[in-house]
C-alpha positions in Angstrom: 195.7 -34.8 -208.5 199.1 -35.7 -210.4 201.0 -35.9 -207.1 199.3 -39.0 -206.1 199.6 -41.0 -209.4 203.2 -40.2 -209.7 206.3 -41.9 -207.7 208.3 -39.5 -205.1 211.1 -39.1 -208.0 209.0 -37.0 -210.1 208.1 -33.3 -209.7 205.0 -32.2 -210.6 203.5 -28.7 -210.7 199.5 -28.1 -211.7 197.2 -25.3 -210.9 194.0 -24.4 -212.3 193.3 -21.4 -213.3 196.1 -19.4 -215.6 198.1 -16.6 -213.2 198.7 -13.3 -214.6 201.9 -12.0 -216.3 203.9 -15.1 -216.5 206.7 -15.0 -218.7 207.8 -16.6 -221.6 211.6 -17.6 -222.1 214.0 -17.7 -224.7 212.2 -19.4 -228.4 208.8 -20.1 -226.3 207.5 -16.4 -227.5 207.7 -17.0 -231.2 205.8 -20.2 -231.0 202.9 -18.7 -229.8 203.1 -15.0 -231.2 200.3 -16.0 -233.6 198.0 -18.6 -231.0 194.6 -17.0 -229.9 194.5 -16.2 -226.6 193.1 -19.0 -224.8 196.2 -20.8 -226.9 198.5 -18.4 -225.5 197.6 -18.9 -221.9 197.3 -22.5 -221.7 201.0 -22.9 -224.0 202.2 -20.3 -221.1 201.1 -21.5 -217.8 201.8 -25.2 -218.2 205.7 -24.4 -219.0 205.2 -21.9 -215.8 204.1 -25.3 -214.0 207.7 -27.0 -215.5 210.0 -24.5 -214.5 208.5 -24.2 -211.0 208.8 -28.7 -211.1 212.1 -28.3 -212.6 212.9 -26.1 -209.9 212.3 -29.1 -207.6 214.9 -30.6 -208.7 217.7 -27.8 -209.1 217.5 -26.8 -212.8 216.7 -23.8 -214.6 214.7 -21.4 -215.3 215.1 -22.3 -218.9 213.1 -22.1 -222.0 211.1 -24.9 -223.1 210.2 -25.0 -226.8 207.9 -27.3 -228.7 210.3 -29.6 -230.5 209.6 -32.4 -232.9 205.5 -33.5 -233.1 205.3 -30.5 -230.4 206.7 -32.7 -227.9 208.3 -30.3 -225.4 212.0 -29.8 -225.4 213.9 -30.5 -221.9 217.2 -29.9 -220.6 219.4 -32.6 -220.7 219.0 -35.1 -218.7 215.2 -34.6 -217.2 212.7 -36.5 -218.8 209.2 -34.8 -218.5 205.6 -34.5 -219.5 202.8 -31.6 -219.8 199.2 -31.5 -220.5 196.5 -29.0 -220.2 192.6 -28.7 -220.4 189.9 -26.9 -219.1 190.8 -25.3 -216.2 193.6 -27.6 -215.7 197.5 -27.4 -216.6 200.4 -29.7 -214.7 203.8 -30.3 -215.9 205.7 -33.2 -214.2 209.7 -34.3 -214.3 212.2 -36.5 -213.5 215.9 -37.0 -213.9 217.2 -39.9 -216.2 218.5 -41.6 -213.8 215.0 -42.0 -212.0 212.7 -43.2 -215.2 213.5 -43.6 -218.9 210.1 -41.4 -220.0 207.3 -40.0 -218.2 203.4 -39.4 -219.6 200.6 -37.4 -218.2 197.1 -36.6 -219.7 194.3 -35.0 -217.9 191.1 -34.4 -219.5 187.4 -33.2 -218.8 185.4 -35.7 -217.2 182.9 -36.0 -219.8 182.2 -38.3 -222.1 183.7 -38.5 -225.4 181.9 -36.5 -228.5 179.4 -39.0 -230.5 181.8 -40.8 -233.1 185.3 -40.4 -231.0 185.3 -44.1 -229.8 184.9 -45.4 -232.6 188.6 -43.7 -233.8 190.3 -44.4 -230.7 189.2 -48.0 -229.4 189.2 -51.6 -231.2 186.3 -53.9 -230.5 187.9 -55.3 -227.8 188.7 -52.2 -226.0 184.8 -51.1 -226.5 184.0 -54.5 -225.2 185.7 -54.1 -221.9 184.7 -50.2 -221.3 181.5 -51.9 -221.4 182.3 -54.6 -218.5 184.0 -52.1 -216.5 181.3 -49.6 -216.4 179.3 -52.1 -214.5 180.9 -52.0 -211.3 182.0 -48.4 -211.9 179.1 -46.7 -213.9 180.5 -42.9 -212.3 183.4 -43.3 -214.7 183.7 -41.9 -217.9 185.4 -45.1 -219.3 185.4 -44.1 -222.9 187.4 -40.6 -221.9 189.7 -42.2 -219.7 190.9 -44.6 -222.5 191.5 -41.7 -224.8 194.0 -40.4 -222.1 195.5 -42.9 -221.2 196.3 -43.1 -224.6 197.5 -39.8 -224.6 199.7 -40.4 -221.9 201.5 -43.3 -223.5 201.8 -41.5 -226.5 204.0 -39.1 -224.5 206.0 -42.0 -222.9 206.5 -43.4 -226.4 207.7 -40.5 -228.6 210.3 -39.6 -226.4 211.8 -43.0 -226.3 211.3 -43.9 -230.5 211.3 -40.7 -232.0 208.4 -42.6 -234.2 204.4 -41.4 -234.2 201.8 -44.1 -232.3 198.4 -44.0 -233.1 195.4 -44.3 -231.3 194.8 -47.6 -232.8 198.3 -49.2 -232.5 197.7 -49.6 -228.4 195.2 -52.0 -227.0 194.4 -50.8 -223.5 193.6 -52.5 -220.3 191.8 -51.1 -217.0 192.0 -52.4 -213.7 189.1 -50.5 -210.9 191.9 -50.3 -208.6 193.5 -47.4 -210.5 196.0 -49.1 -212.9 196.5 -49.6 -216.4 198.4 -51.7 -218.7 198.9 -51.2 -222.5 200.7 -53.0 -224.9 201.7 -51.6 -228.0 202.2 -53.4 -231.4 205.0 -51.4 -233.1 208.1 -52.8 -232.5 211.1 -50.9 -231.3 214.4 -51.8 -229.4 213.9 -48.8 -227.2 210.4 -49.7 -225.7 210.2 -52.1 -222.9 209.1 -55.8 -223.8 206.3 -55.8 -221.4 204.8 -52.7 -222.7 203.9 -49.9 -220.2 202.1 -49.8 -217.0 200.5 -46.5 -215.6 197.8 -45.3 -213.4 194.5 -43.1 -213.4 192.1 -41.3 -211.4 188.7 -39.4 -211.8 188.0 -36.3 -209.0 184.7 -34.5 -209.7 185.2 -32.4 -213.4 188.9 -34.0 -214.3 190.0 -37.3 -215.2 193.7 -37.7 -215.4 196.2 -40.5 -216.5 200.0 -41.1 -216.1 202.6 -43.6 -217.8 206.4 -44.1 -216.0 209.2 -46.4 -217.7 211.4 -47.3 -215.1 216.0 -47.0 -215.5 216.5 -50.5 -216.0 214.2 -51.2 -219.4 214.8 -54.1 -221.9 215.9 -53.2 -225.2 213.4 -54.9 -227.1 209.8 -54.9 -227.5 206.9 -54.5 -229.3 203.8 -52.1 -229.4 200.6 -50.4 -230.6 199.7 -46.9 -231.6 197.2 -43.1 -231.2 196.5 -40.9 -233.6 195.8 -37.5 -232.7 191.8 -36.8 -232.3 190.5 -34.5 -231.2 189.7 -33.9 -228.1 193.1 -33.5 -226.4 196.6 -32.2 -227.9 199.6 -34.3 -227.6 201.8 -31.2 -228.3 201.9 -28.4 -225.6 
């Protein structure tokens, strides 16, 4: 599902279901020594998934910790991105050279619990859910937005070091499978333009993705996501 919204630079790995025995590396152990067991599994496969995409590209095996915000700790010189839900997990990477950051979200297909919107959309973002689901009413709009969010969340942190709410990002759909989102935070790292990504819905998952291409502008200004449940921007 992640292959086809990514470019040919980027390795991506996803299964779904969670295959027996997999090991854990290096500091990855201790993180999760205490996580329930559904915790364990999805915290274990998905860096299964990175090593075998990092594998694409000639690195590792090497442990992947959670670092700062859980944001997942690469070797140098990959840029990268996880996510995991329901009987989903995908890892996807890329070398610096190829793209600056790299964000993927996939989430149930459902629609958001009663109240979630409300936290993660403005207005005008409800307001044009609303006008899309008229020519696409089998899309989930409102759970789409929240991961596309998510995804550019992941593109963000990596690049600023500095947390982006739900709110700060005002989102933008196209039917053709693109997205735009411009963020209101400003920061010399993030691209002027704000960031562009792309989505797709097959059958029970809908999944999102947000590339920054090498040659980015040094100045620019954005919006933010708070973490809400449902989804995890740590892995």
């Amino acid at each position: 599902m992640m292959d086809g919204l990514l470019p040919a630079e980027v390795r991506v790995v996803e299964v779904f279901h969670d295959p027996p025995g997999l090991p854990l590396l290096g500091a990855e152990a201790e993180q999760v020594r205490r996580a329930v067991d559904k915790r364990r599994r999805e915290y274990t496969t998905v860096r299964w998934c990175a090593r075998r995409a990092l594998a694409g590209l000639g690195v590792g095996p090497v442990p992947i910790p959670r670092g700062e915000r859980g944001a997942p700790q690469w070797p140098d010189r990959i840029v990268g991105s996880m996510t995991h839900c329901q009987g989903y997990r995908a890892a996807a990477v890329a070398r610096d050279t190829d793209l600056r950051a790299l964000g993927i979200d996939a989430e149930e297909h459902l629609p958001l619990p009663d109240g979630v919107l409300g936290l993660v959309a403005s207005e005008g973002e409800r307001a044009h859910l609303a006008e899309l689901a008229r020519p696409r009413p089998d899309v989930h709009w409102d759970r789409l937005l929240f991961s596309a969010k998510e995804s550019v969340y992941k593109a963000w942190f990596p690049l600023t070091r500095r947390w982006l709410g739900h709110e700060e990002a005002e989102l933008a759909f196209a039917v053709d499978g693109t997205f735009t989102a411009r963020v209101l935070l400003r920061d010399p790292a993030v691209p002027a333009e704000g960031f562009t990504g792309r989505w797709a819905v097959d059958g029970v998952l809908a999944a999102t993705v947000v590339t920054v291409p090498p040659t980015a502008p040094a100045r620019g200004w954005t919006r933010s996501l708070r973490a809400t449940r449902p989804g995890s921007r740590g892995v």
